[in-house]
C-alpha positions in Angstrom: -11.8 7.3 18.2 -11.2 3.9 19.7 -8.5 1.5 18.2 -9.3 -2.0 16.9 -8.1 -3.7 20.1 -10.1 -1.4 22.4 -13.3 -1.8 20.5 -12.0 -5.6 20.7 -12.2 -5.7 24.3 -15.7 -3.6 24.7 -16.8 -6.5 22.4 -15.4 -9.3 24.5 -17.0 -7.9 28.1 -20.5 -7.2 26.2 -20.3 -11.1 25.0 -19.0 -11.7 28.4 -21.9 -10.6 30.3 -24.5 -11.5 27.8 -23.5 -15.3 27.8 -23.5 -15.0 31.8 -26.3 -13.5 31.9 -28.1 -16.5 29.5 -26.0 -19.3 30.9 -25.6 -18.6 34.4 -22.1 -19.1 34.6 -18.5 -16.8 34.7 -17.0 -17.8 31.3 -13.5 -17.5 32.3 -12.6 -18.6 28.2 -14.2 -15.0 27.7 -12.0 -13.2 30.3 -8.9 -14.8 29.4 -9.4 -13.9 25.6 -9.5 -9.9 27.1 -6.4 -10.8 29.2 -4.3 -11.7 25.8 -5.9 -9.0 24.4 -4.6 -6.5 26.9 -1.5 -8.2 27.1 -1.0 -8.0 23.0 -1.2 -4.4 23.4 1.4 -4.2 26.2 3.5 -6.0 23.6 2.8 -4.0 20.9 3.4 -0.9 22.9 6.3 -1.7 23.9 8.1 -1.7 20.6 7.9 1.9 20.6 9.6 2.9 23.6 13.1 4.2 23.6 15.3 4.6 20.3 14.3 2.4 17.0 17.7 0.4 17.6 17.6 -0.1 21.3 17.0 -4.3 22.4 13.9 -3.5 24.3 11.3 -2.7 21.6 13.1 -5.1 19.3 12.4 -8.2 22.1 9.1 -7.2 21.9 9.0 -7.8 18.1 10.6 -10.8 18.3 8.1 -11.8 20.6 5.3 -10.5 18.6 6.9 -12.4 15.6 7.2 -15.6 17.8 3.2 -15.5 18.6 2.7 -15.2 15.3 -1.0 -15.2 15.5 -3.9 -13.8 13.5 -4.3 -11.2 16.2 -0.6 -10.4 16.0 -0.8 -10.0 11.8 -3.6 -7.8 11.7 -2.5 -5.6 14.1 1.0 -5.0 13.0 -1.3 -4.5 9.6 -3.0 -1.6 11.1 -0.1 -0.3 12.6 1.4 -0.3 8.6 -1.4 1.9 7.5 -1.1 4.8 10.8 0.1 8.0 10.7 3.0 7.6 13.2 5.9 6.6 11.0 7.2 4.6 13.8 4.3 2.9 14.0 4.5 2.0 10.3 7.8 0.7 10.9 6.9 -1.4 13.8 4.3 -2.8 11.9 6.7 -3.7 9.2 9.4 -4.9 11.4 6.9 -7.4 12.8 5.2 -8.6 9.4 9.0 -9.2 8.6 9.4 -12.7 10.2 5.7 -13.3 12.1 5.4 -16.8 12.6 8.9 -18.3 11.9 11.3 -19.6 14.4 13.8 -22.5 14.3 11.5 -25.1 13.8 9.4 -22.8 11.4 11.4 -21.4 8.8 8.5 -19.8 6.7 6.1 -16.5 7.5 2.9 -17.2 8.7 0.6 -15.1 6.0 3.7 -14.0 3.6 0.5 -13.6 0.7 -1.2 -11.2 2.9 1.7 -9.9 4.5 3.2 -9.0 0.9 1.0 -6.8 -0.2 0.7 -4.4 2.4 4.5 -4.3 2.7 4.5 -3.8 -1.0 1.9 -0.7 -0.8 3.9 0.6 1.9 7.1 0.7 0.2 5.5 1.9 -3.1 3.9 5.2 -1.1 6.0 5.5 1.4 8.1 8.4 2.1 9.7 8.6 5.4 13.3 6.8 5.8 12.2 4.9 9.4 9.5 2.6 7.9 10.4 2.5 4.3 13.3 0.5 5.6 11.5 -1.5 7.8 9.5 -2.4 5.0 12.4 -3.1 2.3 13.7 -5.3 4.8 10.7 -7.1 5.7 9.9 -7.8 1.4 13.6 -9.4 1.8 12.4 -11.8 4.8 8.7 -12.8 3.0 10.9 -13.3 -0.2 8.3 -12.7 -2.7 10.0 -12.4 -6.4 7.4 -9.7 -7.4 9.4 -7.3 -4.6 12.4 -7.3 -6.5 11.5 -4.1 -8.7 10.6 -2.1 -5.5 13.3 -2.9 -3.9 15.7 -1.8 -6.9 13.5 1.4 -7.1 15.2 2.6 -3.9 19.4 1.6 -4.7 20.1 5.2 -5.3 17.7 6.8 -2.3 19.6 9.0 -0.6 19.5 7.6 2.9 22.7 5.3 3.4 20.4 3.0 5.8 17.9 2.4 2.9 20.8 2.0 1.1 21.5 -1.1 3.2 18.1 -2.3 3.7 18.2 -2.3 0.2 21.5 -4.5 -0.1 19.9 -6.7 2.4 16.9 -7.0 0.4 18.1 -8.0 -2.7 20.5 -10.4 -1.3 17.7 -12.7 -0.8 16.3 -12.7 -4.1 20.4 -13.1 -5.6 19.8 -15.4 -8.2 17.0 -13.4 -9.4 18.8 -11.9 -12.6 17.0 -8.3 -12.2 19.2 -8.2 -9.0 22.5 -8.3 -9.9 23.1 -4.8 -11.7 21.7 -3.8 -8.5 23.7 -5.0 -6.1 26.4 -4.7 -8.5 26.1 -1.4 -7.9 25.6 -1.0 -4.5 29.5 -2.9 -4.6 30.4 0.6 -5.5 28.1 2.8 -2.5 30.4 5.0 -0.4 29.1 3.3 2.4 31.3 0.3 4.1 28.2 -1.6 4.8 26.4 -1.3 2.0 29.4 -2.5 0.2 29.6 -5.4 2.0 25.7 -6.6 1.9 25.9 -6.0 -1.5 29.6 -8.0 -2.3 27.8 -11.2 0.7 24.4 -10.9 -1.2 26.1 -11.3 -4.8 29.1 -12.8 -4.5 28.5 -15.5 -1.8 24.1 -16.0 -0.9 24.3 -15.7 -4.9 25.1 -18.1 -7.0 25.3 -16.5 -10.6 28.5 -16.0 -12.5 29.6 -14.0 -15.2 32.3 -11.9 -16.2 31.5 -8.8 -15.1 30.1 -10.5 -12.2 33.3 -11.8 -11.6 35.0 -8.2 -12.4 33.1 -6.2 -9.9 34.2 -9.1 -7.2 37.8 -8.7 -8.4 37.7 -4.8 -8.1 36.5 -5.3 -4.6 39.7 -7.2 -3.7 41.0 -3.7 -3.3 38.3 -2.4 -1.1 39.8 0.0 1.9 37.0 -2.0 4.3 38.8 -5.6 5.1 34.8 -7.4 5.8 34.6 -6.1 2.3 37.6 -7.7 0.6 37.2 -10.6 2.4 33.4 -11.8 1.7 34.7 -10.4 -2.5 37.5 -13.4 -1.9 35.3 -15.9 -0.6 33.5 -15.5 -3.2 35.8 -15.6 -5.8 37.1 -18.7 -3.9 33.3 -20.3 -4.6 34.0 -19.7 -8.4 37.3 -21.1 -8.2 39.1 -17.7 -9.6 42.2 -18.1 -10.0 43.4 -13.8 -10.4 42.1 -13.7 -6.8 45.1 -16.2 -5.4 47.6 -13.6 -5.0 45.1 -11.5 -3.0 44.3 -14.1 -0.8 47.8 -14.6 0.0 48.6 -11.6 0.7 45.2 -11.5 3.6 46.8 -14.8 5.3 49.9 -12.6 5.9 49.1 -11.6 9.8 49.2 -13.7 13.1 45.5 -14.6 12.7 42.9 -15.0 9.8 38.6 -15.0 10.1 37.1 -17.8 9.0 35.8 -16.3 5.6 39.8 -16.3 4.6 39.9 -19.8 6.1 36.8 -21.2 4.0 38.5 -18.9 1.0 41.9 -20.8 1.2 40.3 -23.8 1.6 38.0 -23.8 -1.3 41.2 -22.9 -3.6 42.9 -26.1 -2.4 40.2 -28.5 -2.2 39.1 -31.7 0.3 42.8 -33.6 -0.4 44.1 -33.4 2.6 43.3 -32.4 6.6 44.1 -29.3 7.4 43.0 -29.0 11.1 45.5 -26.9 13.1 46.9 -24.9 10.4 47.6 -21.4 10.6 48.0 -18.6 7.9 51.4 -19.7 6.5 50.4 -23.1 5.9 47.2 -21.9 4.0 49.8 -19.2 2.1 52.5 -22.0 1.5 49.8 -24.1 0.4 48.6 -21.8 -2.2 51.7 -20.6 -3.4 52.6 -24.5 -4.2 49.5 -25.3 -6.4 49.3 -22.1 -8.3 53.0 -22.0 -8.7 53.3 -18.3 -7.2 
């Protein structure tokens, strides 16, 4: 059974020949139209080539994403709809960001594009491209996602898990998400802990008290990335029960910049502070919250 691109290309030769044949003439527009073809389906192929983490296929679906073309959508469409589970989630990975670069920070077709990632989340069952496709609903950011995405916060794949935390951290201020990803604050997974604290807690901008309990619990989180993006965004909220915390995080030779930016929203824009080091930002602290 021939795919879409081959019959494509039989298509393209038999126009090819026809219009020489009428005209007189080598259309070279004709020939070069097969060329991208072909070359769209070295692309394509080569996303699937080696392990689903390695940097060559996922160059190639940057690049595919870059193009961004017609050609490139309803393939990566097709390629949702295949039997080959790694297909699916090639296709998915590619509807995920097609069209947007630096200079064009929205999806080409995110209308389209929605609802087939939404039909392949909703039937899909294999971990790969159900992923792929929570992801991808994240990067289109379509509101009507957020109840499929929540379906799958207890699935028992961590890395859906995360796709899941990833997911919803886009649609934050959505109020269906934040049980969710209040939740996944709680996952025995590191990283799923720590989407779901960034998603919430800093993307987010909602606030509440249990909001601002579950952050405060995660103050005591064994992961450090995990503690730290729960005090910068307690720092947002200007939480004063998170101080002590935060002081006790500036208390080694060097600090990341999220306990930089924490410390700094506590104490405000009075002063320059360029060149100061963790005992300034403690002794700082300690002064205006008389500690």
């Amino acid at each position: 059974m021939k795919s879409v691109s081959d019959n494509l290309k039989s298509e393209v030769l038999i126009r090819t020949w026809t219009i020489s044949a009428l005209i007189g003439t080598q259309p070279s527009e004709w020939y070069a139209f097969a060329m991208i073809v072909e070359e769209l389906d070295n692309i394509f192929a080569q996303t699937l080539v080696g392990d689903y983490e390695d940097d060559s296929p996922w160059e190639a679906v940057k690049t595919l994403r870059k193009i961004g073309s017609r050609a490139v959508f309803e393939r990566a469409a097709e390629w949702c709809r295949s039997e080959d589970p790694l297909r699916r989630a090639r296709g998915a990975d590619v509807l995920a960001q097609i069209g947007r670069t630096f200079e064009h920070r929205q999806n080409n077709f995110p209308a389209e594009s929605y609802l087939i990632l939404s039909a392949l989340v909703e039937r899909e069952r294999d971990f790969l491209p159900l992923l792929s496709a929570i992801h991808a609903l994240g990067h289109v950011g379509n509101p009507l996602a957020v109840p499929l995405v929540i379906a799958n916060c207890e699935h028992e794949n961590t890395d859906v898990r995360f796709a899941v935390a990833c997911a919803l951290g886009n649609f934050a201020d959505d109020p269906r998400a934040v049980p969710a990803l209040m939740a996944l604050m709680n996952d025995v997974d590191d990283d799923v802990r720590d989407w779901a604290t960034f998603g919430l807690g800093v993307l987010g901008g909602q606030d509440s008290r249990e909001i601002r309990e579950s952050l405060l619990e995660r103050m005591n989180d064994p992961n450090c990335d995990v503690r730290e993006e729960a005090l910068a965004a307690l720092a947002t909220r200007k939480e004063p029960r998170a101080v002590p915390a935060l002081i006790a995080e500036l208390n080694q030779p060097e600090i990341s910049d999220r306990l930089r930016e924490a410390a700094e929203a506590f104490l405000g824009e009075n002063e320059q502070r360029v060149g100061w080091g963790p005992n300034d930002f403690a002794e700082a602290l300690r002064k205006q919250f008389a500690l």
